[in-house]
N, C-alpha and C positions, 0 to 999 in steps of 0.2 A: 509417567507423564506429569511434570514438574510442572512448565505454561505452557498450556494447553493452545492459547493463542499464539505464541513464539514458536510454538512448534508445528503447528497448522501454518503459519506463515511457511517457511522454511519449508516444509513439506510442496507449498503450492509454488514457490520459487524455483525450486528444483524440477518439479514436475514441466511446469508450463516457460521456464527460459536455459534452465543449466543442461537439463537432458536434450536437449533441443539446439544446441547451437556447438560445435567445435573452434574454438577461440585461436586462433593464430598468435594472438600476443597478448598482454595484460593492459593494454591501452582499448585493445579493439572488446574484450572483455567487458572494459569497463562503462563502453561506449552502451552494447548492448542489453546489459543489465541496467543502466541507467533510464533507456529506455523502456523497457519493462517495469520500471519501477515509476516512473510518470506515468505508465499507461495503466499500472495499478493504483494506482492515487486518483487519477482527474477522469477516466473513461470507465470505469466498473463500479456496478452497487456492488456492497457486501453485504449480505445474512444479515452481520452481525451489529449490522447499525439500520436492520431495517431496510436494506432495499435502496440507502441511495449511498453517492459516493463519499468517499475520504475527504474530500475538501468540501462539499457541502456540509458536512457532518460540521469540520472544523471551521468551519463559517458563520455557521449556524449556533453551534458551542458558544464562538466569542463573543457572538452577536447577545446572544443571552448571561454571560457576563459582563458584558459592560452593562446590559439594562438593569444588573439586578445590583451592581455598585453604584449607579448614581440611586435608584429607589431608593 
């Protein structure tokens, strides 16, 4: 187990959209993984940042570098 995060990703990808869907085409594919992947960014906390989502997190991140550049 090389990244442990990369591969926990990966792991929960497969789990929760690729085992789950038979894809007709590579368009409709891409449709529904894209889905998935906005619904894991903006509607789920993660563990691993504490409980709340990826865009909060990443919000929240800039917000606190920009405050600590002008300081």
């Amino acid at each position: 187990m090389q990244h442990g995060f990369v591969e926990s990703f990966n792991g929960r990808l497969r789990a929760e959209c690729l085992n789950e869907h038979l894809f007709d085409n590579l368009n409709e594919a891409r449709q529904i993984i894209e889905e998935w992947r906005i619904d894991y960014n903006t509607n789920r906390p993660h563990t691993s940042l504490n409980g709340i989502k990826s865009t909060e997190f990443a919000t929240r991140t800039n917000r606190g570098q920009t405050q600590n550049r002008i300081s």
